[in-house]
Z-matrix of the N, CA and C atoms (Angstrom, degrees):
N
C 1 1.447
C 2 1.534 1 110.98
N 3 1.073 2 100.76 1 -31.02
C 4 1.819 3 109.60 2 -171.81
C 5 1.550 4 100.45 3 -78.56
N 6 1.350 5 131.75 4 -35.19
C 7 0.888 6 112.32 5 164.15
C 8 1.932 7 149.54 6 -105.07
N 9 2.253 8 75.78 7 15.12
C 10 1.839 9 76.60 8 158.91
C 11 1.795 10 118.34 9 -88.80
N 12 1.491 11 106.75 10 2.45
C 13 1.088 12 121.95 11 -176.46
C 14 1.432 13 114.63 12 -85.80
N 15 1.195 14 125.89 13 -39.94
C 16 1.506 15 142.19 14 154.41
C 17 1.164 16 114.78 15 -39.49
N 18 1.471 17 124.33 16 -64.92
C 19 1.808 18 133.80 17 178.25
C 20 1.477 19 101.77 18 -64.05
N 21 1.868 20 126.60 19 -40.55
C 22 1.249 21 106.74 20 168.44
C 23 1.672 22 138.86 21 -58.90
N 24 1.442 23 101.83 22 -17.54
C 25 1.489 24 150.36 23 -170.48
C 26 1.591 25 80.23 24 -81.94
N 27 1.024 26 130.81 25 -84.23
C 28 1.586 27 137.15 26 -159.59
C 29 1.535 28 111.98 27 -64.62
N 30 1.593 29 115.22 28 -27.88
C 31 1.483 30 126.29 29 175.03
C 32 1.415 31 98.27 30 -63.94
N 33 1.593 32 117.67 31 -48.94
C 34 1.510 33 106.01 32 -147.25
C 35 1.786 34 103.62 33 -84.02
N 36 1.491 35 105.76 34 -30.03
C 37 1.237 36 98.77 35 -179.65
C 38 1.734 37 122.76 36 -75.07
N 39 1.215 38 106.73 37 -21.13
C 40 1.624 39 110.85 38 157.21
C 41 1.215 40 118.48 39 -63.83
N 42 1.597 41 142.78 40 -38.04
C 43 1.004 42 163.92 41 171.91
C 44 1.701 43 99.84 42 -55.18
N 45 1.276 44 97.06 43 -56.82
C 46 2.216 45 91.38 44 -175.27
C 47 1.865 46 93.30 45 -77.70
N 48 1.281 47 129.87 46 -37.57
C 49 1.245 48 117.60 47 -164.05
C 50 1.834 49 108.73 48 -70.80
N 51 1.637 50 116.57 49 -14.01
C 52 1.072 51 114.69 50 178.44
C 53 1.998 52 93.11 51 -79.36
N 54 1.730 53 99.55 52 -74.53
C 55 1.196 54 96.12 53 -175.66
C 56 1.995 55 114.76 54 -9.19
N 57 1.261 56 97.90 55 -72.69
C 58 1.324 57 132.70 56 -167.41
C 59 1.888 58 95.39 57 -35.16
N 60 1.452 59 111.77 58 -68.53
C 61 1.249 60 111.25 59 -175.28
C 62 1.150 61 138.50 60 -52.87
N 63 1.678 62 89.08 61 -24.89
C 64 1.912 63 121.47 62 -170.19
C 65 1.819 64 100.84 63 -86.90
N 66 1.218 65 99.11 64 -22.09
C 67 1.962 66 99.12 65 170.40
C 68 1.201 67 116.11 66 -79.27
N 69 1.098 68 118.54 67 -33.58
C 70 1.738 69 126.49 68 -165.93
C 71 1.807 70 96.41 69 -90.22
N 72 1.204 71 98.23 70 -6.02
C 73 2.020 72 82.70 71 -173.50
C 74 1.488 73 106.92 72 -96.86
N 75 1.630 74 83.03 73 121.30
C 76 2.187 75 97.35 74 -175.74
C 77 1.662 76 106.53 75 -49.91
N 78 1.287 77 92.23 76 152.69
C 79 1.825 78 103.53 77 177.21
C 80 1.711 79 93.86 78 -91.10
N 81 1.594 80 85.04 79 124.27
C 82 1.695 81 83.64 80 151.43
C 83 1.455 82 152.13 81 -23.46
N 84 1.464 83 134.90 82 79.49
C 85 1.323 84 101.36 83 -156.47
C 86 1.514 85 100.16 84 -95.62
N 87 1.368 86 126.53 85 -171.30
C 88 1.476 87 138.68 86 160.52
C 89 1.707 88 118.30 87 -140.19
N 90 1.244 89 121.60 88 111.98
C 91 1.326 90 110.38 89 163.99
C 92 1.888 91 121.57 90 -13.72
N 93 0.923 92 112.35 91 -40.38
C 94 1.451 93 127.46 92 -154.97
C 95 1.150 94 90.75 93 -86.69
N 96 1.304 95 148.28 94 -14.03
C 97 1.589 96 159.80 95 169.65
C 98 1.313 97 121.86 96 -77.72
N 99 1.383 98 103.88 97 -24.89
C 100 1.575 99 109.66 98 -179.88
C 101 1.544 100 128.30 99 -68.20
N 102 1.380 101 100.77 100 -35.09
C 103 1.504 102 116.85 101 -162.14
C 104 1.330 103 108.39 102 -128.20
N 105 1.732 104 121.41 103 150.44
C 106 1.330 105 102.67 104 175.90
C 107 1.207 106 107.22 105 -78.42
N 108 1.570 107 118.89 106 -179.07
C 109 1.450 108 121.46 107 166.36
C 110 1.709 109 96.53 108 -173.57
N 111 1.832 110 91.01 109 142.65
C 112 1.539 111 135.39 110 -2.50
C 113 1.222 112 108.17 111 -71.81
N 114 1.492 113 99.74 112 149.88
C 115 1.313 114 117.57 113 164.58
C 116 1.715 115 117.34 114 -27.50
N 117 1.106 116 121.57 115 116.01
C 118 1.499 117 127.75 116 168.79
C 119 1.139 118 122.76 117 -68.22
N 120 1.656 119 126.65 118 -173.10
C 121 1.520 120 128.78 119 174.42
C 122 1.633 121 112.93 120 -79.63
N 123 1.461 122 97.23 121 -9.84
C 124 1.557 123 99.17 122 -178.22
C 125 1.945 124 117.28 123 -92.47
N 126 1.582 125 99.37 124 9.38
C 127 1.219 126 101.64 125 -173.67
C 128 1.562 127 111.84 126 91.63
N 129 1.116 128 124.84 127 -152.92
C 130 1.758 129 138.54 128 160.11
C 131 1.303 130 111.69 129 -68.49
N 132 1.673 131 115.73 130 118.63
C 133 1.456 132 123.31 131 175.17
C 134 1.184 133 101.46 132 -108.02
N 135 1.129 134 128.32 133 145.10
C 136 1.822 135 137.10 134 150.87
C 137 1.826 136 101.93 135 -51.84
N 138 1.124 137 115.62 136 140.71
C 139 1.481 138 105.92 137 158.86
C 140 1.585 139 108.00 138 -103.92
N 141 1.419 140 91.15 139 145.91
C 142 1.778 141 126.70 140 -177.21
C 143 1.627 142 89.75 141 -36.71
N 144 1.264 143 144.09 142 -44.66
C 145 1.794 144 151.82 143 -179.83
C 146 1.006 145 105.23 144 -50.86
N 147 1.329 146 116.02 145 -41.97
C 148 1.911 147 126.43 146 -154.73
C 149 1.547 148 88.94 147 -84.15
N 150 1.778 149 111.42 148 -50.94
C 151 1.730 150 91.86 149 -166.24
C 152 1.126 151 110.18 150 -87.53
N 153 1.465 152 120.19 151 3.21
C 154 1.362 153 101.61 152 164.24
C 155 1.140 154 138.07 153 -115.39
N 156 1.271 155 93.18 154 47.32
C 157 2.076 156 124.05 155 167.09
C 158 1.283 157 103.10 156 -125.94
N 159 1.779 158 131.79 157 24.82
C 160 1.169 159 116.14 158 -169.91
C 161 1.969 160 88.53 159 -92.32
N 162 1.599 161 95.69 160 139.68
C 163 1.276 162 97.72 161 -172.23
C 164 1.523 163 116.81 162 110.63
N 165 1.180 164 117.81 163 -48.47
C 166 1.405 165 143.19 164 -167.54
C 167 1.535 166 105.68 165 -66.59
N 168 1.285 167 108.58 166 139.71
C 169 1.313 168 127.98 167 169.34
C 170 1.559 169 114.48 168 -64.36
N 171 1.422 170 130.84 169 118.51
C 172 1.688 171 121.93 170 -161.04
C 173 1.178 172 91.78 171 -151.67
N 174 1.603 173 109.27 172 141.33
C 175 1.564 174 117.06 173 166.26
C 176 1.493 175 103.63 174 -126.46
N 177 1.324 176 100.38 175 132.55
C 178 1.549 177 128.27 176 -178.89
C 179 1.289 178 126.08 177 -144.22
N 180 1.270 179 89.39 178 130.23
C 181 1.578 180 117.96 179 -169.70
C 182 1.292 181 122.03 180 -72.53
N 183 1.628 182 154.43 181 128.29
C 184 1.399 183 147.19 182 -167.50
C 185 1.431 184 105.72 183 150.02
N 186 1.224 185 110.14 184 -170.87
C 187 1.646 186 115.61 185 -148.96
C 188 1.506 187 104.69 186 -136.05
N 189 1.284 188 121.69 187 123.56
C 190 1.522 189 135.19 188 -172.26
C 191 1.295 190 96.63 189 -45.03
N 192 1.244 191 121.29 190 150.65
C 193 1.683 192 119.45 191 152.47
C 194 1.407 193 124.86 192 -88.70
N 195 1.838 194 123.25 193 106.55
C 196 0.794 195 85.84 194 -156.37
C 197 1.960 196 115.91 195 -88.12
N 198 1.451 197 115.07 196 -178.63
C 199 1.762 198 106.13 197 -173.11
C 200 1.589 199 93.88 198 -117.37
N 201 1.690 200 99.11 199 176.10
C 202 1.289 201 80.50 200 178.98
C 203 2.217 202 131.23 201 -97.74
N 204 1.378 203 84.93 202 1.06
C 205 1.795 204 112.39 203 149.17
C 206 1.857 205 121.07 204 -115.44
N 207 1.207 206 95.16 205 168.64
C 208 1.514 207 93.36 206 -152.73
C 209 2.068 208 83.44 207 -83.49
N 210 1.072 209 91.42 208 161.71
C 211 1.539 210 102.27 209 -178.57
C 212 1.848 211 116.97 210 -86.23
N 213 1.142 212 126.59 211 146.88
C 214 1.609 213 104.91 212 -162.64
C 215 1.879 214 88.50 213 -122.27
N 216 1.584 215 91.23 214 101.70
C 217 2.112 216 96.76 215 172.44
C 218 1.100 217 106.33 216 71.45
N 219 1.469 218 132.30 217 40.81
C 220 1.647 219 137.37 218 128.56
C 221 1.428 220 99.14 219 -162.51
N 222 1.183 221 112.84 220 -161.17
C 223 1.552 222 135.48 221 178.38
C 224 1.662 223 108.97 222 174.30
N 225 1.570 224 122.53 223 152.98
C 226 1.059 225 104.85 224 160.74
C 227 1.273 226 118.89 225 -113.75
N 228 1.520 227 125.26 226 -171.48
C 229 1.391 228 129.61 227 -118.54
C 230 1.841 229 94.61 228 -176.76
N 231 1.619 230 106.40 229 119.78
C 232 1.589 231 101.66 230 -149.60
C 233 1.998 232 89.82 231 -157.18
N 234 1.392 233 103.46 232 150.10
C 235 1.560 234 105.21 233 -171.42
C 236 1.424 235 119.16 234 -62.42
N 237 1.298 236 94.45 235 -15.99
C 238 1.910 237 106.29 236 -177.53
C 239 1.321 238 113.38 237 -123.41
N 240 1.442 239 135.40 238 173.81
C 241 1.395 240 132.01 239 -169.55
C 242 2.126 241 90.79 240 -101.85
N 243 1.269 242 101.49 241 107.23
C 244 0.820 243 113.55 242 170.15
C 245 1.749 244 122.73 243 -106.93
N 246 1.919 245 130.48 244 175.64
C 247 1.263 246 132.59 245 178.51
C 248 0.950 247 102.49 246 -146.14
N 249 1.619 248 123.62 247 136.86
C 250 1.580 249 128.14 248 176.25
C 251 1.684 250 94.49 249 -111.18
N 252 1.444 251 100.10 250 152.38
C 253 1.639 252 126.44 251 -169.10
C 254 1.613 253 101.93 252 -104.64
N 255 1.337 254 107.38 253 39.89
C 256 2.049 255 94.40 254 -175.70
C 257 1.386 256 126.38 255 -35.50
N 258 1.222 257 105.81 256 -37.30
C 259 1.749 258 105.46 257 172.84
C 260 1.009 259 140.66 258 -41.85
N 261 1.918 260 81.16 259 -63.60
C 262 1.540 261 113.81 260 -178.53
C 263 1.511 262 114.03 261 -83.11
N 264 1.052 263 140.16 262 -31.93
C 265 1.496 264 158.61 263 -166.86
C 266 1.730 265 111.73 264 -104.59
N 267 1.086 266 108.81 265 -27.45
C 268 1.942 267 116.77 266 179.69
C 269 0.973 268 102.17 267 52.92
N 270 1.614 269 130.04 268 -130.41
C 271 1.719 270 120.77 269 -170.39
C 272 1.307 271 109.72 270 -87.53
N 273 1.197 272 128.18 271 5.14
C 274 1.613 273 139.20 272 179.68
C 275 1.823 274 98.81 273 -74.97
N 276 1.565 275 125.58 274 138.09
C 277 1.145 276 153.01 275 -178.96
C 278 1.345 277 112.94 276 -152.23
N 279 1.574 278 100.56 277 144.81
C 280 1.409 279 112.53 278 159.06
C 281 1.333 280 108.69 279 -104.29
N 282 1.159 281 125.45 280 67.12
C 283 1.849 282 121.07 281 -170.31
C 284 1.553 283 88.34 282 -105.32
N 285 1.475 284 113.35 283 169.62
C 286 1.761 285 115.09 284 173.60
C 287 1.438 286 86.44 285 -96.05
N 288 1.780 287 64.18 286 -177.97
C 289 1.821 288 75.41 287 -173.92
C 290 1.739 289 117.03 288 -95.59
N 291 1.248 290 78.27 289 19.08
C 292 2.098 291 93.79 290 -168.31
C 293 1.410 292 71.88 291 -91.56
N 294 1.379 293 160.41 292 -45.42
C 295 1.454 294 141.88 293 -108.49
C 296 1.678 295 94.99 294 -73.34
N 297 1.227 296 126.51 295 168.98
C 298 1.778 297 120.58 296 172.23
C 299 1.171 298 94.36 297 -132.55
N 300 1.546 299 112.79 298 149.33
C 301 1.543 300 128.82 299 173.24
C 302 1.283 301 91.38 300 -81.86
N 303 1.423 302 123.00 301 135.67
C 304 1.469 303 122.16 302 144.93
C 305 1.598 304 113.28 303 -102.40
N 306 1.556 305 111.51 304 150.27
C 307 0.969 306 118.30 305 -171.77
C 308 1.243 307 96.01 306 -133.84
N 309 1.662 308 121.94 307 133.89
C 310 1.720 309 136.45 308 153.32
C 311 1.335 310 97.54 309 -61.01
N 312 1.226 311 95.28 310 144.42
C 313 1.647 312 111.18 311 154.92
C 314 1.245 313 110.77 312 -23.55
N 315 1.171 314 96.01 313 165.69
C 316 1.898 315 99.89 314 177.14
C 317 1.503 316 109.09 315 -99.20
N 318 1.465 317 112.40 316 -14.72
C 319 2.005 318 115.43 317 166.65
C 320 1.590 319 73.10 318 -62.75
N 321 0.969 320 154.67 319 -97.94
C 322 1.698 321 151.28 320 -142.88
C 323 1.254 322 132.17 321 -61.96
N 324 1.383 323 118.45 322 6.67
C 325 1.447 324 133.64 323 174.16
C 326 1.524 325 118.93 324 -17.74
N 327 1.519 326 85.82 325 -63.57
C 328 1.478 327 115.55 326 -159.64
C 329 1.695 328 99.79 327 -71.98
N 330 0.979 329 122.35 328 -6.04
C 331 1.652 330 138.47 329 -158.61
C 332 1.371 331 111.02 330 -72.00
N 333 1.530 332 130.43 331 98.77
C 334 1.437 333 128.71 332 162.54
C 335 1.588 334 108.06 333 -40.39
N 336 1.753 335 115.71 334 143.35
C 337 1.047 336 115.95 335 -172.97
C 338 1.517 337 90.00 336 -131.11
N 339 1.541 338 121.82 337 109.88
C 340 1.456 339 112.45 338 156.71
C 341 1.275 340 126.98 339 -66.44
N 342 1.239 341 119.54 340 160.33
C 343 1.612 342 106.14 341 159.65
C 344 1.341 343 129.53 342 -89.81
N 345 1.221 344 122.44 343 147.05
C 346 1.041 345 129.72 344 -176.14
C 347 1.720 346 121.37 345 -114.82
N 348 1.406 347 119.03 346 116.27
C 349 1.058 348 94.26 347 -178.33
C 350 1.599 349 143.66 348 -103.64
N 351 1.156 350 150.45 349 161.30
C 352 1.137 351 147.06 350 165.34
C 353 1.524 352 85.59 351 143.52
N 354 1.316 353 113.35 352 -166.14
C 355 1.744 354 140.98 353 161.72
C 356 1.534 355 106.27 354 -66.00
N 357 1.239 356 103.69 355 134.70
C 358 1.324 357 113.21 356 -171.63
C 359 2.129 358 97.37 357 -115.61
N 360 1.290 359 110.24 358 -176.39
C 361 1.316 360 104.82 359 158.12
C 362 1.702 361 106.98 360 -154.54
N 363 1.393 362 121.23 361 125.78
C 364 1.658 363 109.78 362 -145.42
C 365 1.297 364 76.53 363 -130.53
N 366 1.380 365 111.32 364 167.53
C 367 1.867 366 135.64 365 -175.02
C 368 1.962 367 115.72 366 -166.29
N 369 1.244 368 76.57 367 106.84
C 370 1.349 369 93.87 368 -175.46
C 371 1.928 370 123.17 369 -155.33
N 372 0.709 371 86.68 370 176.23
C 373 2.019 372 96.50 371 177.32
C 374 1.524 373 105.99 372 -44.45
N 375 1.294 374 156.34 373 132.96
C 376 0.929 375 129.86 374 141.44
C 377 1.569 376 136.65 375 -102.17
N 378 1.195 377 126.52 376 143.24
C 379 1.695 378 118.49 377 -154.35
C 380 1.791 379 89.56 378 -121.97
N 381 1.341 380 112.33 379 146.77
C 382 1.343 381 132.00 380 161.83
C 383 1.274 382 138.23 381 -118.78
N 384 0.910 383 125.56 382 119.56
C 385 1.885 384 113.30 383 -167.22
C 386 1.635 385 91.11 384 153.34
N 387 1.291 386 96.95 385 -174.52
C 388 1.854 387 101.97 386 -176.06
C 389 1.472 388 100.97 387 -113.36
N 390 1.210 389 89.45 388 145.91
C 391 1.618 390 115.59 389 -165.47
C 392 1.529 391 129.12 390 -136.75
N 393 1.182 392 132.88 391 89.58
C 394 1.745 393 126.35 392 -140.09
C 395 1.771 394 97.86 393 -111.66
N 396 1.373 395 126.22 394 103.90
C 397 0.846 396 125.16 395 -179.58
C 398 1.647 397 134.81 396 -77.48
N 399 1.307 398 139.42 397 -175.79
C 400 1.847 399 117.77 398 -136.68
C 401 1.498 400 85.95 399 -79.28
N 402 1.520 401 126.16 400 -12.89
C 403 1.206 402 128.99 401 -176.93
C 404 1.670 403 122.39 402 -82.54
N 405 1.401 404 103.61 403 -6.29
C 406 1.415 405 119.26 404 171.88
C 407 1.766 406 104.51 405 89.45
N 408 1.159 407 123.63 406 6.01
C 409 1.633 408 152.01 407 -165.62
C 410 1.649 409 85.13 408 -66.55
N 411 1.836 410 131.19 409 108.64
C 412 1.579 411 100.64 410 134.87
C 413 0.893 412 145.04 411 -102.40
N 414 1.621 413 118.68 412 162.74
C 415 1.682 414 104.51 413 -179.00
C 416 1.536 415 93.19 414 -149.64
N 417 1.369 416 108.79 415 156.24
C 418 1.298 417 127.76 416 -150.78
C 419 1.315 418 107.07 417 -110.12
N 420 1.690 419 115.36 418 -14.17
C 421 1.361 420 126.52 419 -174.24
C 422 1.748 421 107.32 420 -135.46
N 423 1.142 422 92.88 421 134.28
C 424 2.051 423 95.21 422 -174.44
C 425 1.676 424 95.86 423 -129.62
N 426 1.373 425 114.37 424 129.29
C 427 1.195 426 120.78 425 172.56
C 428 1.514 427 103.79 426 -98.02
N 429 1.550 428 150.33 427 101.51
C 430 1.356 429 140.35 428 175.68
C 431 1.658 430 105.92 429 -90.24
N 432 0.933 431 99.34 430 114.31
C 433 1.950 432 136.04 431 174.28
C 434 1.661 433 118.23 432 -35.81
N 435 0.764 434 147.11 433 44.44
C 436 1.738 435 116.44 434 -162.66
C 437 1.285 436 132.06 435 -33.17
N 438 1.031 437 126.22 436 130.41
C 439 1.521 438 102.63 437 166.42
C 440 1.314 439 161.79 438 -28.93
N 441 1.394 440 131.99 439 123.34
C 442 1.254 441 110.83 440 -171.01
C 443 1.576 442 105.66 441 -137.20
């Protein structure tokens, strides 16, 4: 008896460690998920997918943007390898509107961000809504980072 109780013991905790693993694993995201398309009469819509991962743990694939100083506790993050002209351009961009703010932790605020280039693949919280950064920058999508 003691030891169909043990293997039931060993069933259940494999059973929560799957559960368990299968909660924590980010949903796929895709740029191409964010927004409707084509563009409608209403302008740029969020799609019903996008807000309902707001909160949600998401890993997405795309390429830092790079600037022409390093960014201090975010950067953004866009389907193509794109470059912003801050100098020359001031708060004016050609970024889409899919682009996502990423944000470090907030222990990392203060955190120089080089760029890095190629395709990256990032996993984090994702937030939806508009969001105007100290640079007056908006973006409609915020990926927040965990720490590492």
């Amino acid at each position: 008896m003691a030891f169909v109780r043990f293997l039931l013991g060993i069933a259940g905790v494999a059973l929560f460690a799957l559960h368990s693993a299968h909660a924590v694993e980010p949903t796929v995201l895709n740029f191409g998920d964010l927004l409707h398309h084509p563009i409608g009469p209403q302008g740029l819509e969020i799609t019903t997918s996008a807000k309902s991962l707001q909160g949600h743990n998401v890993r997405l694939r795309g390429y830092m943007v790079k600037s022409e100083d390093d960014a201090i506790g975010q950067f953004y993050f866009a389907p193509v390898p794109l470059q912003m002209s801050e100098h020359a351009d001031g708060p004016a961009n050609d970024l889409p509107a899919s682009t996502v703010l990423v944000k470090l932790d907030p222990s990392q605020a203060s955190w120089a961000v080089s760029h890095k280039a190629g395709a990256l693949v990032l996993e984090g919280t994702l937030l939806v809504g508009r969001h105007e950064d100290v640079q007056g920058t908006v973006s409609w999508f915020q990926l927040q980072l965990p720490v590492h």
